[in-house]
N, C-alpha and C positions, 0 to 999 in steps of 0.2 A: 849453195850449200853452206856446209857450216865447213868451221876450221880446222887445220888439224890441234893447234892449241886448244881449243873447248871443248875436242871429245878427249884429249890427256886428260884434260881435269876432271872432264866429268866421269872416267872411268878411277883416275885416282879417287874422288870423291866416292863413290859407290865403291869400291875396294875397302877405303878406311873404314865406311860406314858398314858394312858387311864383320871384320873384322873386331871391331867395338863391338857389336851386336851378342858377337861370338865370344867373344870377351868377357861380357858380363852374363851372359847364360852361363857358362862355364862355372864363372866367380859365383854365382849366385848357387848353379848346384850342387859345387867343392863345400860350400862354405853350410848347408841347410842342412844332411847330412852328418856333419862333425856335432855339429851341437845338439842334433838329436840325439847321437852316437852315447855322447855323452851323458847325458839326461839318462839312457834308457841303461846306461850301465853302471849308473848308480841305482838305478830301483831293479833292474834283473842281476841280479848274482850269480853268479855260476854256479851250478849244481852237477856237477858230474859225475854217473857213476862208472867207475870201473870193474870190468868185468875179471878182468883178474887178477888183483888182488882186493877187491871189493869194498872199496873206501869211496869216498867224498870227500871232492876237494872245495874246500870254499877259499874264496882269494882275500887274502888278508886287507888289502887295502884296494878297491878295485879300481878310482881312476890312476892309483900308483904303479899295478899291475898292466894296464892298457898305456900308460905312459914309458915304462924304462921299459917294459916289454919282456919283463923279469916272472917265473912263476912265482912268488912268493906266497904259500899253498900251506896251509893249517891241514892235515887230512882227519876225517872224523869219521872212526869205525861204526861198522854196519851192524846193528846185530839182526838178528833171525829173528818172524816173528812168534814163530813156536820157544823159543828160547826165551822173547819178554812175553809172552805168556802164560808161561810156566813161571815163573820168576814171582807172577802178580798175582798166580792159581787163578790163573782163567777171571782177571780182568776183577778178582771178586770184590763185592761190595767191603768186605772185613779189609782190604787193602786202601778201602779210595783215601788218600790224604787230604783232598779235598776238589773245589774244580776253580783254575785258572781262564784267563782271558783266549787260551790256546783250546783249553778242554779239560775235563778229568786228570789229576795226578795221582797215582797208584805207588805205594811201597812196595818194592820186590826184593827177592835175592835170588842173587845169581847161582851157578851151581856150585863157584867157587866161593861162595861164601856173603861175596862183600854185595852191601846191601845199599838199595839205586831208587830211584826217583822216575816213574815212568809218567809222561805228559802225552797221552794221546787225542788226536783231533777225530773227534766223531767224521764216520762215514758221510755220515747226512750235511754234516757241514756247510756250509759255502765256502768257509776257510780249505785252501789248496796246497799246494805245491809250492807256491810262491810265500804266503806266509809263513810256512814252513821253513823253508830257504830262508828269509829273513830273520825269523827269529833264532836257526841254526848261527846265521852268519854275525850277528850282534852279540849272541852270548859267547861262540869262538874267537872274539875283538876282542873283548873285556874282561878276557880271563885276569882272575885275582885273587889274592888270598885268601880275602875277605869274602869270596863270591862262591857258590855254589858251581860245579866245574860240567859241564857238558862233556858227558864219554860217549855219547853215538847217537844214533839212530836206527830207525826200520821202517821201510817204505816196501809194503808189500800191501798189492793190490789196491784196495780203498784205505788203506790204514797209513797214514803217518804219524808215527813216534819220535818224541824225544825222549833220551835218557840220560838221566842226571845224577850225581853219587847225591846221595840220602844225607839228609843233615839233619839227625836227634833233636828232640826235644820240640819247643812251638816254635809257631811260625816268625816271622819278622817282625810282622804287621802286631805281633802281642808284646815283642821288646820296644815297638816308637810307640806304641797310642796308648 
């Protein structure tokens, strides 16, 4: 027969090696996950609506928010979308400001008065939810003086909107060129 010293080792051996094994599957699926984790919460943003009090939160810094574990939450009011289109008198051509990289921008006013920038993305689109989201969550980063100010939105049905406070007079693009 064999020894009892060569079956210690050879079960020590097959123990380590089983061990190791487990070891690095583990290592390997902790670690493939996190960096996807990552990756994917830099290009999804959080979009979240609440039901009651009716806001959207976008997270101001999102691997900063995923890392201290902090909400730190820009909220960006909802409007109705019978209220921006009343604002834009039904979308009408005598409104269109012009059309952006998102879709159509429409001059409206509100009932109280002050006078908005409506950016809506056509139905027919390919542009989603997600470009939406991004382009919400980049102009709520960069708020400035200098910049044009995001007051909400309207996501009802096929329709996503932005709305923008109205800036008189021509475009940009006619003060640089």
């Amino acid at each position: 027969g064999t020894s009892a010293p060569f079956l210690a080792l050879l079960s020590l051996s097959i123990v380590l090696a089983a061990v190791a094994i487990l070891g690095l599957i583990f290592y390997c699926a902790r670690r493939k996950p996190r960096s996807r984790g990552e990756d994917l919460m830099t290009l999804d943003l959080d979009l979240n609506l609440k039901a009651n009090n009716v806001n959207i939160e976008l997270p101001v810094n999102s691997k900063q928010t995923k890392r201290s574990k902090k909400k730190e939450v820009d909220q960006l009011p909802l409007f109705s979308f019978s209220s921006v289109s009343t604002a834009t008198n039904k979308f009408s051509d005598a409104n269109k400001l012009g059309e952006g990289g998102f879709g159509p921008v429409y001059k409206g006013v509100l009932k109280k008065g002050d006078e908005i920038a409506v950016k809506r993305l056509p139905g027919r689109s390919g542009q989603g939810l997600r470009e939406m989201k991004n382009e919400a969550s980049v102009i709520a980063k960069v708020q400035h003086k200098n910049l044009v100010r995001l007051l909400g939105c309207c996501i009802d049905k096929d329709e996503k909107i932005l709305i923008y406070e109205y800036m008189p007079n021509k475009s940009l693009d006619f003060f640089l060129f």
